[in-house]
C-alpha positions in Angstrom: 31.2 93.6 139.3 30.5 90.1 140.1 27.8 88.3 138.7 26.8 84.6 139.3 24.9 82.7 136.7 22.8 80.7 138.5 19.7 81.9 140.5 17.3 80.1 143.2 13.5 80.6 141.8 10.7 82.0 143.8 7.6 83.6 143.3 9.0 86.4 144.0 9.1 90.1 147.2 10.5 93.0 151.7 12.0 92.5 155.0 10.5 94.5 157.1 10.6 94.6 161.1 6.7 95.2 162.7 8.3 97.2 165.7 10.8 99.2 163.5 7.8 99.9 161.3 5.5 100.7 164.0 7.7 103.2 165.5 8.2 104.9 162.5 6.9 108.6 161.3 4.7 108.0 158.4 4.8 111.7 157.7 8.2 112.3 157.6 10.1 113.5 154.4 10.9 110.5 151.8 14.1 109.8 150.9 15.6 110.9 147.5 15.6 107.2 146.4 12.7 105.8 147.6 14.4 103.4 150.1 11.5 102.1 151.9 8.9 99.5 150.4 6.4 101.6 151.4 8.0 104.9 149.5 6.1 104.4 146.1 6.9 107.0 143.4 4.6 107.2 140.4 5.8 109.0 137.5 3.4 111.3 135.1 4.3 108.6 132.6 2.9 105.9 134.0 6.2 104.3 135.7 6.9 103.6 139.2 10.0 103.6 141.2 11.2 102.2 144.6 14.4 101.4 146.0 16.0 103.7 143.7 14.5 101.6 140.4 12.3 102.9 138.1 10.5 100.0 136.7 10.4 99.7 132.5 13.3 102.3 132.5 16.0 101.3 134.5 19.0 98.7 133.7 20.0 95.9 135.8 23.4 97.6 136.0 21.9 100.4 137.7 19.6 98.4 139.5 22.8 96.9 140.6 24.3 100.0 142.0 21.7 99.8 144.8 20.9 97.0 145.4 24.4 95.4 145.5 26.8 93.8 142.9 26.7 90.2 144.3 23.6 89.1 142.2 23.2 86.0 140.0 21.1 85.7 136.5 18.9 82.8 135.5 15.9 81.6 133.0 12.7 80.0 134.1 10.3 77.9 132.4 7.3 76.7 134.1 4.9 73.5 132.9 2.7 76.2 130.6 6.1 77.0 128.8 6.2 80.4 130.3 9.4 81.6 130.2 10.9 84.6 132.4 14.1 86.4 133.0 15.4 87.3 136.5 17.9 88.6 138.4 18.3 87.4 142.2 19.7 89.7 145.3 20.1 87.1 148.4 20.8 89.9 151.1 19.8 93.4 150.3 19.5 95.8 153.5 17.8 99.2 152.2 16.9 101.6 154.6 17.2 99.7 157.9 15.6 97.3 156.5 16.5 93.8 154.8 15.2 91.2 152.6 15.6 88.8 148.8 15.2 91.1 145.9 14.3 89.2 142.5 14.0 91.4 139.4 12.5 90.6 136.4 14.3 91.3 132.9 12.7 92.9 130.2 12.5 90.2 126.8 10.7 89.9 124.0 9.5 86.0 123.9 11.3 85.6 121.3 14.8 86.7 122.5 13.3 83.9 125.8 12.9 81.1 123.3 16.3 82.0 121.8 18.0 82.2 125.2 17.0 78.6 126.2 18.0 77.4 123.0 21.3 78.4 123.9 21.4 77.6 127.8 24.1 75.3 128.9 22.4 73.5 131.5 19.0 73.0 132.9 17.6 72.6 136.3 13.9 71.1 137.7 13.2 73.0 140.6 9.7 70.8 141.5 6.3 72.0 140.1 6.9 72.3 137.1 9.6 75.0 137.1 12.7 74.7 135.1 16.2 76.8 136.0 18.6 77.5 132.8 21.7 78.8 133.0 22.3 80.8 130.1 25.4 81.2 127.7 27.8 83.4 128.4 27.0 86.1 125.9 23.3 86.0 127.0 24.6 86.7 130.5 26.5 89.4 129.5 23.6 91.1 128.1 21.3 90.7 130.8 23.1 93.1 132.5 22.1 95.5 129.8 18.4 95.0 130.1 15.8 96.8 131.7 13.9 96.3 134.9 10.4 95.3 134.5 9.2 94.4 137.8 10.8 93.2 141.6 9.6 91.6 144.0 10.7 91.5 147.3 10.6 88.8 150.6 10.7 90.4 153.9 13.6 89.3 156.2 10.5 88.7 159.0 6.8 88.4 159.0 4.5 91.3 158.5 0.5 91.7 160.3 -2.4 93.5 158.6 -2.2 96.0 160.9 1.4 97.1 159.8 0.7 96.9 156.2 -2.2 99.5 156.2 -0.1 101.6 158.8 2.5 101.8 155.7 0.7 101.2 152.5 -3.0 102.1 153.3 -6.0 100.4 152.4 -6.0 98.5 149.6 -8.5 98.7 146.1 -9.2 95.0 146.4 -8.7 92.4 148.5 -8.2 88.2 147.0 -7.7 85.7 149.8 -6.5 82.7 148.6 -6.8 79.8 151.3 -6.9 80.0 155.2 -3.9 81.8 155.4 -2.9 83.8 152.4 -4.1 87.1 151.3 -3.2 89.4 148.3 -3.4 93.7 149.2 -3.4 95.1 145.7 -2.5 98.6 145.3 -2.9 98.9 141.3 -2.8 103.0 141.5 0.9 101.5 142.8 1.7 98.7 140.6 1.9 96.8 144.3 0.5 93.2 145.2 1.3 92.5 148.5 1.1 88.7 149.7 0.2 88.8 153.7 0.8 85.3 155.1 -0.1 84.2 157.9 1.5 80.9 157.9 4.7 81.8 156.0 6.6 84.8 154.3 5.3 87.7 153.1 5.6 88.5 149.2 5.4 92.3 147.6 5.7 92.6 144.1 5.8 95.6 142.2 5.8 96.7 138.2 4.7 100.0 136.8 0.8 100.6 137.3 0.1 100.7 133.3 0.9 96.6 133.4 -0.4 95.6 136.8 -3.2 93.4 134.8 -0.1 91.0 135.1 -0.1 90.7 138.8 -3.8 90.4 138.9 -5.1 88.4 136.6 -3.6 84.9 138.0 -4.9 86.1 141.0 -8.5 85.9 140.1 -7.8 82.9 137.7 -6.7 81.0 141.0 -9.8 82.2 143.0 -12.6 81.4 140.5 -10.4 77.7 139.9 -10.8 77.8 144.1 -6.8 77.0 143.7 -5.0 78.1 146.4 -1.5 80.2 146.1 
């Protein structure tokens, strides 16, 4: 397996091609592994799973076997001190279909703090985001760690009209300036970014902790920031 250490930050997301979508059969059989964005499995238990990953159960490693074994592995700080584990995929093609895959890694904030500690080199990214690269052993066992949430960046742009072809309409609705608007699908653990000036953005976790995606949505809107 090859794994880089150092990963390009983003906030995170599908790549998915309006006419391929479009012609489509939305009521055909889904695939074993879920290998459509759309193709949402929720568990009894509350988890989710997509592109063969069941969030807050599967490992990276696995994650891996899917997705691809050319990944690299990074920590992020932001100017709040938020720190965040992640995995990056540069060119995943699932399904007919391709896009960037980032997943985060399950840590306790305490294992974060004591990761950075240890990190050999760190990176400004603008905005107040920090890139780490971590120790060796810390590397090694982010491999081991579970698979809290993905997003995904589609390959080309998506239109409102092919997102509630595939994902239906959504519980809410947050637009966040002239051109950006967040779908969220919580019964999913899905909030999908539709913009119409740049790339789209899905992100997924398990539908028990989609508070997460949400709340810094509506923090933004009632600040009138926009994303």
């Amino acid at each position: 397996m090859k794994v880089n250490k150092f990963i390009s930050h983003s906030t995170i997301v599908l790549g998915l091609l309006s006419g391929l979508l479009a012609g489509c059969d939305g009521g055909s059989e889904m695939p074993a592994q879920n290998m459509f964005p759309w193709q949402i499995s929720v568990t009894a238990d509350g988890k989710s799973r997509v592109f063969g990953i069941t969030f807050n159960q599967s490992k990276l490693q696995q994650a891996a076997s899917m997705l691809g074994s050319d990944y690299k592995i990074a920590l992020f700080g932001d100017k709040d001190e938020s720190l965040s584990l992640e995995a990056y995929f540069s060119d995943v093609h699932l399904g007919g279909l391709s896009g960037k895959i980032f997943l985060r890694l399950q840590a306790s904030e305490d294992e974060l703090r004591g990761m950075r500690a240890r990190v050999l080199k760190a990176k400004p990214l603008g905005r107040g985001v920090v890139r780490y690269t971590l120790a060796e052993d810390d590397l090694f066992q982010a491999e081991k760690r579970i698979v809290v949430g993905m997003s995904y960046v589609p390959a080309v742009n998506l239109d409102e009209q092919t997102v509630l072809a595939r994902f239906g309409e959504p519980a809410e609705r947050i637009k966040l300036g002239p051109s950006k608007q967040h779908f969220l699908y919580p019964e999913l653990g899905l909030d999908l970014l539709l913009d119409s000036d740049g790339k789209e953005l899905l992100q997924y976790v398990a539908p028990a902790g989609f508070a997460r995606l949400r709340e810094p949505l509506m923090r933004m809107q009632q600040q009138g920031k926009v994303n």
